[in-house]
C-alpha positions as CSV (number, residue, x, y, z in Angstrom):
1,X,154.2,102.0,250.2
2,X,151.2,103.4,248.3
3,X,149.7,100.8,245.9
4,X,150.0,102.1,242.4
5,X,146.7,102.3,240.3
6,X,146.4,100.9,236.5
7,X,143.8,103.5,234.5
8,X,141.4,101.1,233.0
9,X,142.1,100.5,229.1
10,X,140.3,102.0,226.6
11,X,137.2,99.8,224.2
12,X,137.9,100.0,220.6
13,X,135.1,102.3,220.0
14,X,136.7,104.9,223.0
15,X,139.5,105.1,220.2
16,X,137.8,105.5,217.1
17,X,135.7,108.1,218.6
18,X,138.9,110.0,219.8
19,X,140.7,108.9,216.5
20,X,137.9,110.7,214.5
21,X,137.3,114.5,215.2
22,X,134.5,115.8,216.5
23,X,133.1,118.1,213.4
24,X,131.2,120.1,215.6
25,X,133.9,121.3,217.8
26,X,134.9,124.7,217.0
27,X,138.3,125.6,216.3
28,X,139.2,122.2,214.9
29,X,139.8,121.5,211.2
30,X,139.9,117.9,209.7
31,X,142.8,116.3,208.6
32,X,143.4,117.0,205.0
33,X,142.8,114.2,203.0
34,X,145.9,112.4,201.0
35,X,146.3,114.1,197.6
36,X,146.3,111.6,195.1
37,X,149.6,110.9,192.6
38,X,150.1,113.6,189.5
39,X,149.3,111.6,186.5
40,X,152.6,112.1,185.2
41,X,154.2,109.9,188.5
42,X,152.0,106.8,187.0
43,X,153.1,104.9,184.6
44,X,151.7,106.0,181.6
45,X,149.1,103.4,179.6
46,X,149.5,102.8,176.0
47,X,146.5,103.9,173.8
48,X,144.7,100.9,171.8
49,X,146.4,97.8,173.6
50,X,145.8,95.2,176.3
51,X,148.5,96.9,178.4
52,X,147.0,99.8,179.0
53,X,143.7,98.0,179.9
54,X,145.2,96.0,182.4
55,X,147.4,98.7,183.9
56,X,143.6,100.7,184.6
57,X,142.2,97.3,185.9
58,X,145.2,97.4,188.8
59,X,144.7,100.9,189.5
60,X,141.2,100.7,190.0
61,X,141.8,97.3,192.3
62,X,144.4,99.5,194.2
63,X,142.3,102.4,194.7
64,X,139.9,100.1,196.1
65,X,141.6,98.6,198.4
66,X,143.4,101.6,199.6
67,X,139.9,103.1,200.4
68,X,139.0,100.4,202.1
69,X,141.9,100.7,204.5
70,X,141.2,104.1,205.0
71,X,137.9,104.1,205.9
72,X,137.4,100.7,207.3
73,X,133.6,101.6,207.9
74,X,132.6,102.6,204.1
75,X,134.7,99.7,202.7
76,X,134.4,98.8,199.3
77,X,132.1,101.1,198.1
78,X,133.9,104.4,199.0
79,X,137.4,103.0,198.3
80,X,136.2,101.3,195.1
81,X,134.7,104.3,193.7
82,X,137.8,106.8,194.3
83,X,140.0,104.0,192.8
84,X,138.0,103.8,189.5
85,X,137.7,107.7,189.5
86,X,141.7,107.6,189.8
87,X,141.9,105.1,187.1
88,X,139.6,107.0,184.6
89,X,141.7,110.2,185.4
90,X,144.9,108.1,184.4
91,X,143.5,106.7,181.2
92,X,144.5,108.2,178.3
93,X,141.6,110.6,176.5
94,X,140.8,109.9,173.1
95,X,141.4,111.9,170.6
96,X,138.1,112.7,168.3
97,X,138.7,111.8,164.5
98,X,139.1,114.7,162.4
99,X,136.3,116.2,159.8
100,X,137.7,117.1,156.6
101,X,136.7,120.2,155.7
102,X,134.3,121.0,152.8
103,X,135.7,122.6,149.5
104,X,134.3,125.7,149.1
105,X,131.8,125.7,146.4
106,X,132.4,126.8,142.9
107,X,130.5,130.5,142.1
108,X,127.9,130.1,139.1
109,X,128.9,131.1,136.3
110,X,127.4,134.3,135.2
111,X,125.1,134.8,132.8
112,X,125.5,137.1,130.0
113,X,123.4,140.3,130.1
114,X,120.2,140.0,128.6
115,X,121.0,142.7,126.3
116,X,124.4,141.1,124.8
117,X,123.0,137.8,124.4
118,X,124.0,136.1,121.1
119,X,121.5,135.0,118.4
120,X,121.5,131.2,117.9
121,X,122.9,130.2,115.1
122,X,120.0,128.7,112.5
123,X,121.2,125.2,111.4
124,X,122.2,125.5,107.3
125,X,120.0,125.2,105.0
126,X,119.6,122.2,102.8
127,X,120.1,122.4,99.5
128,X,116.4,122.5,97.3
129,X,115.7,119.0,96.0
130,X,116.0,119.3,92.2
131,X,112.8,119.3,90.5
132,X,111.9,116.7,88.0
133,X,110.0,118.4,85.4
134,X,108.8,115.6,83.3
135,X,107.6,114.2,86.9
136,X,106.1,117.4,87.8
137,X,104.4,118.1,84.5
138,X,103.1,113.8,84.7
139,X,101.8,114.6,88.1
140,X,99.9,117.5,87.1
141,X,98.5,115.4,84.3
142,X,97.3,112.6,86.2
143,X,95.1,115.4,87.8
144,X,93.8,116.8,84.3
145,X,95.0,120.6,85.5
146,X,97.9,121.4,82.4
147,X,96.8,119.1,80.2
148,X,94.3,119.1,77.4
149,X,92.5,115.9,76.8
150,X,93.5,114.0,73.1
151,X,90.5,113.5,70.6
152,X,89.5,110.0,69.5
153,X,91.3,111.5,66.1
154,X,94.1,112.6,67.6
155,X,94.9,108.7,69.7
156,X,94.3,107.1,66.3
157,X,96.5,109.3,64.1
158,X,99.3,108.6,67.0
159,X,98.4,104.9,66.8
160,X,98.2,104.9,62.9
161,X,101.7,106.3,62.9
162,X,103.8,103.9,65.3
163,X,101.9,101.0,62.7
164,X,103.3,102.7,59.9
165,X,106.5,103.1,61.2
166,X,106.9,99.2,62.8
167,X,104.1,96.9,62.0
168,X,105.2,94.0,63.8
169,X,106.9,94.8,67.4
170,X,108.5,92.2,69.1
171,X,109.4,91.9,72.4
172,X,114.0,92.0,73.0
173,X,113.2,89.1,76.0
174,X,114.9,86.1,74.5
175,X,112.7,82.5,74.5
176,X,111.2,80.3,72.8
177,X,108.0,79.6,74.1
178,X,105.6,79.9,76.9
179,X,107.4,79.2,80.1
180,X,111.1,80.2,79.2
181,X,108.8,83.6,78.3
182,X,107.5,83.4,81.8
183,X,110.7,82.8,83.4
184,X,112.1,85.8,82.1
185,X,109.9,88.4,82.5
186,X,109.7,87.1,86.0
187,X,113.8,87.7,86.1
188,X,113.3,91.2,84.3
189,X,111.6,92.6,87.0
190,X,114.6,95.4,88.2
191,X,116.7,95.1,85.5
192,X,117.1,95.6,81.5
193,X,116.2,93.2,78.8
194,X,119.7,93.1,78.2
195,X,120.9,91.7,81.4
196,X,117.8,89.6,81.1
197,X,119.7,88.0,78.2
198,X,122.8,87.7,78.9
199,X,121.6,85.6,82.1
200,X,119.1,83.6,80.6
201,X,120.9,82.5,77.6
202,X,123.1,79.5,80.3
203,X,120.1,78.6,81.9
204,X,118.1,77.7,79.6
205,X,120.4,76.1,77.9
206,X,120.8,74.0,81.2
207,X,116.9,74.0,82.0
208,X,114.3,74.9,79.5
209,X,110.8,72.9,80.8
210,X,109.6,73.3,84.2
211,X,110.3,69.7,85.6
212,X,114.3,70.2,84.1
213,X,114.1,73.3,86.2
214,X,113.3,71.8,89.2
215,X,115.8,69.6,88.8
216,X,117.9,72.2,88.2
217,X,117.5,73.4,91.6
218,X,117.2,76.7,94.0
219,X,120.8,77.4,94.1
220,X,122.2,76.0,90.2
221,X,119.4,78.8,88.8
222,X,120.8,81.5,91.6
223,X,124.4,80.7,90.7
224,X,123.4,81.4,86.9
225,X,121.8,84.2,87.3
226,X,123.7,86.1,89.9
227,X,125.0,88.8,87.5
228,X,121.0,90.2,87.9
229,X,119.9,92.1,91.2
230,X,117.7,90.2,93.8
231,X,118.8,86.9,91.9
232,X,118.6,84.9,94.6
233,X,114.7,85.8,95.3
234,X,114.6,85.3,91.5
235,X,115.8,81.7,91.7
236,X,113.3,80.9,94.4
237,X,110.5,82.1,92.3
238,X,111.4,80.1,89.4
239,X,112.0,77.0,91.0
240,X,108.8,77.2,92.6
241,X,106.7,78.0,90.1
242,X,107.8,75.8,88.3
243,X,106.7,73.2,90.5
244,X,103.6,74.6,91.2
245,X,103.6,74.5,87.0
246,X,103.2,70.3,87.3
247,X,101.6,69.9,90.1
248,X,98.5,71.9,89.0
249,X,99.0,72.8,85.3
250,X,100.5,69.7,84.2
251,X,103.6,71.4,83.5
252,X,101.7,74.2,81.0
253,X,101.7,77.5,81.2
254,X,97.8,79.1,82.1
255,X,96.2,81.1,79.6
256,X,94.0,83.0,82.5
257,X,95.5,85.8,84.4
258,X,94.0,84.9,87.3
259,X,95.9,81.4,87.2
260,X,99.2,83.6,86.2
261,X,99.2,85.8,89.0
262,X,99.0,83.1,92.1
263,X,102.3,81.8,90.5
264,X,105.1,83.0,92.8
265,X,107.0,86.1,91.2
266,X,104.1,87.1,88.7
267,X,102.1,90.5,89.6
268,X,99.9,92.2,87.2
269,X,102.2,93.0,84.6
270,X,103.8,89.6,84.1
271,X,100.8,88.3,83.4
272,X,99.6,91.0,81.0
273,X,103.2,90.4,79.0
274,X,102.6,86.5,78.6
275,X,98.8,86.8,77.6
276,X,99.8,89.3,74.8
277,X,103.1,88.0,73.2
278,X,102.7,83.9,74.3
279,X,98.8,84.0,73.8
280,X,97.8,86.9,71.7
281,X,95.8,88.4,74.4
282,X,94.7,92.6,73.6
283,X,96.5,93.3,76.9
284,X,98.3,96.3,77.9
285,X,101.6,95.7,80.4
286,X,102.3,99.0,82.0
287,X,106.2,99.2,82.8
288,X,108.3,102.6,84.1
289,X,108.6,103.4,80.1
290,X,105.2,103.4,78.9
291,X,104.2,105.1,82.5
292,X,106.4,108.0,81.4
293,X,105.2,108.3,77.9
294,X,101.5,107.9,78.9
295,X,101.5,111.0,81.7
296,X,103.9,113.3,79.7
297,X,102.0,113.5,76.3
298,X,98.8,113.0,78.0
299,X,97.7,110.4,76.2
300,X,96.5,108.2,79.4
301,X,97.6,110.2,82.8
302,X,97.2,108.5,86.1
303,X,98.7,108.3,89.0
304,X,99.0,104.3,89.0
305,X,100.1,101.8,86.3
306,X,96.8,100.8,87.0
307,X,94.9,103.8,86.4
308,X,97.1,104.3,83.0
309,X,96.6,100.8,81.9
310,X,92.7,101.2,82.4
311,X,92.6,104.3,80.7
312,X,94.7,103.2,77.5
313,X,92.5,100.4,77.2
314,X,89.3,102.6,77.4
315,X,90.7,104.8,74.2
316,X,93.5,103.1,72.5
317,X,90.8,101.8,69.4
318,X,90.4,98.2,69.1
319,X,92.5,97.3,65.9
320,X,95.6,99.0,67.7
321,X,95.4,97.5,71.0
322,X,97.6,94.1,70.4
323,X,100.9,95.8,69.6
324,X,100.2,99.3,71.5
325,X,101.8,97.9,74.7
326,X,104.9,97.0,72.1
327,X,104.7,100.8,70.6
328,X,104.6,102.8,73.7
329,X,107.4,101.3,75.5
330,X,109.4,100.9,72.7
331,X,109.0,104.5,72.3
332,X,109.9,105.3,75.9
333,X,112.8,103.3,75.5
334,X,114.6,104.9,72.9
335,X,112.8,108.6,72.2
336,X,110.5,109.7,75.2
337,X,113.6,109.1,77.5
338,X,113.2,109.9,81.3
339,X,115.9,112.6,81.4
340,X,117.1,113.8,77.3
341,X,113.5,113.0,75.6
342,X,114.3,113.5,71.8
343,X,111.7,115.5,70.8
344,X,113.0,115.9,67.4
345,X,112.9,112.1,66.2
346,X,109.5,111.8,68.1
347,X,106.2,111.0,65.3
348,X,104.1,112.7,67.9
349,X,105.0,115.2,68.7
350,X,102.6,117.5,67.4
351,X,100.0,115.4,69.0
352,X,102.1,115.8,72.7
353,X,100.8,117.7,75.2
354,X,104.0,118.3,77.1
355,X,104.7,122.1,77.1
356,X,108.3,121.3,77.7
357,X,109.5,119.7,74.6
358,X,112.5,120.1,73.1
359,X,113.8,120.5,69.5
């Protein structure tokens, strides 16, 4: 009986050769390669959570090792790759924000032809300032232009008539001597003789010497004289000049005007008031009134009180010069008025130079 023979059995690598096709035979195609699953088969990963995450992390661990088993040579790195690719293909795509849109601009506004443009508007006029003549014509006599300069004759027939007519004028500032004079011209200043009066008449009574007046104190004095403007500037004044009255005058009034005029409150024409009336001093004391009458008849024009006093003093004759200060704003007061002058009671006025005087 013939011996039956066994073929030998094939090595490992006989069969993977045999397994694997030989690519340069001709005639013989590959195998096709496993398609992979539609993404719709998978189950699907939510967007945004930890779900989805892990769901890729599996696929990608399958694919991996389902490369690996396939191709036993390439291993990780060929299986590994196709798994992540599947995973990434799986994934859900995200959705890129959206842009608003712009808003279309707004055209210019168009301009009006140049031949149809509007005139601007001019603002309205003010009304013209209303001119003071009497302060116009003073002006212009301060500058000697209108006005014709008065003789010697003519200032002493002017000055010979107010004597006539009031030998003695007094000052209307009630007190009784020296300092309650002081005390209110000091008060007067920015306010009538009247008021003056009325205000003075309760503090003196309460406070009539300089040391009761410091007693008195800053705020009895302002409380007392509060019906008068700037009172309580007033009352400061007074109280301190009269302290300044004992501590270097021994409580007297100077007769110098230098001493006058460092007293708090007491300028130039203070101090020209008390040397004439307390002390019988030739002063002149240049207040709004006798400013007016000086530069409207041209007796004395100047554009200061200063300049005006000077020049009265340098033609006003001697035996007139201790009441003219009395004369000339007495007559301002009450007939050379600011805004009504009464030209027809006025003594003068053939002697005025105003060319506006009325009758």
């Amino acid at each position: 009986m013939p011996r039956k023979i066994t073929p030998p059995k094939p090595s490992v690598a006989t069969e993977a050769a045999a397994a694997k096709p030989d690519a340069a035979t001709p005639g013989v195609s590959a195998p096709a390669k496993p398609r992979a699953a539609p993404a719709s088969a998978l189950p699907a990963a939510k967007a945004g959570t930890g779900s989805g995450k892990a769901g890729a992390k599996d696929k990608a661990r399958a694919g991996a090792a389902k490369g690996a088993a396939k191709s036993p040579a390439k291993g990780d790195a060929k299986g590994g790759a196709k798994g992540a690719a599947q995973a990434t293909a799986q994934a859900p795509a995200k959705v890129p924000a959206k842009v608003p849109a712009k808003a279309p601009a707004k055209p210019a506004a168009k301009s009006a032809p140049s031949g149809k443009r509007k005139p601007a508007t001019p603002p309205p006029a003010s009304p013209a300032p209303r001119r003071n003549k009497a302060v116009a014509n003073a002006a212009a006599a301060a500058h000697g232009k209108t006005l014709l300069v008065w003789s010697e004759e003519e200032i002493a027939e002017a000055f010979a008539r107010f004597e006539a007519q009031d030998p003695e004028p007094k000052g209307e500032l009630n007190h009784t001597d020296a300092f309650t004079l002081l005390v209110a011209v000091v008060l007067s200043a920015q306010a009538t003789d009247t008021g003056v009066n009325k205000a003075t008449t309760g503090l003196f009574a309460a406070a009539a010497t300089p040391a009761a007046m410091v007693t008195l104190g800053e705020e009895e004095v302002a409380r007392r004289i509060r019906t008068l403007g700037l009172y309580r500037g007033k009352a400061k004044n007074v109280v301190e000049l009269s302290r300044l009255l004992l501590e270097r005058h021994a409580g007297m009034v100077p007769r110098d005007r230098e001493a006058l005029e460092a007293l708090p409150g007491v300028g130039r024409k203070t101090a020209n008031v008390v040397l004439n009336i307390a002390f019988g001093a030739p002063t002149i004391a240049v207040d709004t009134h006798l400013f007016r009458v000086a530069n409207r008849t041209g007796l004395a024009p100047g554009p200061t009180p200063l300049a005006v006093e000077l020049g009265l003093e340098a033609r006003i004759p001697d035996r007139f010069k201790l009441h003219a200060h009395h004369w000339l704003i007495l007559h301002g007061r009450y007939i050379c008025k600011a805004s009504r002058p009464e030209c027809g009671r006025c003594i003068i006025a053939d002697l005025c130079r105003w060319p506006e005087k009325r009758f």
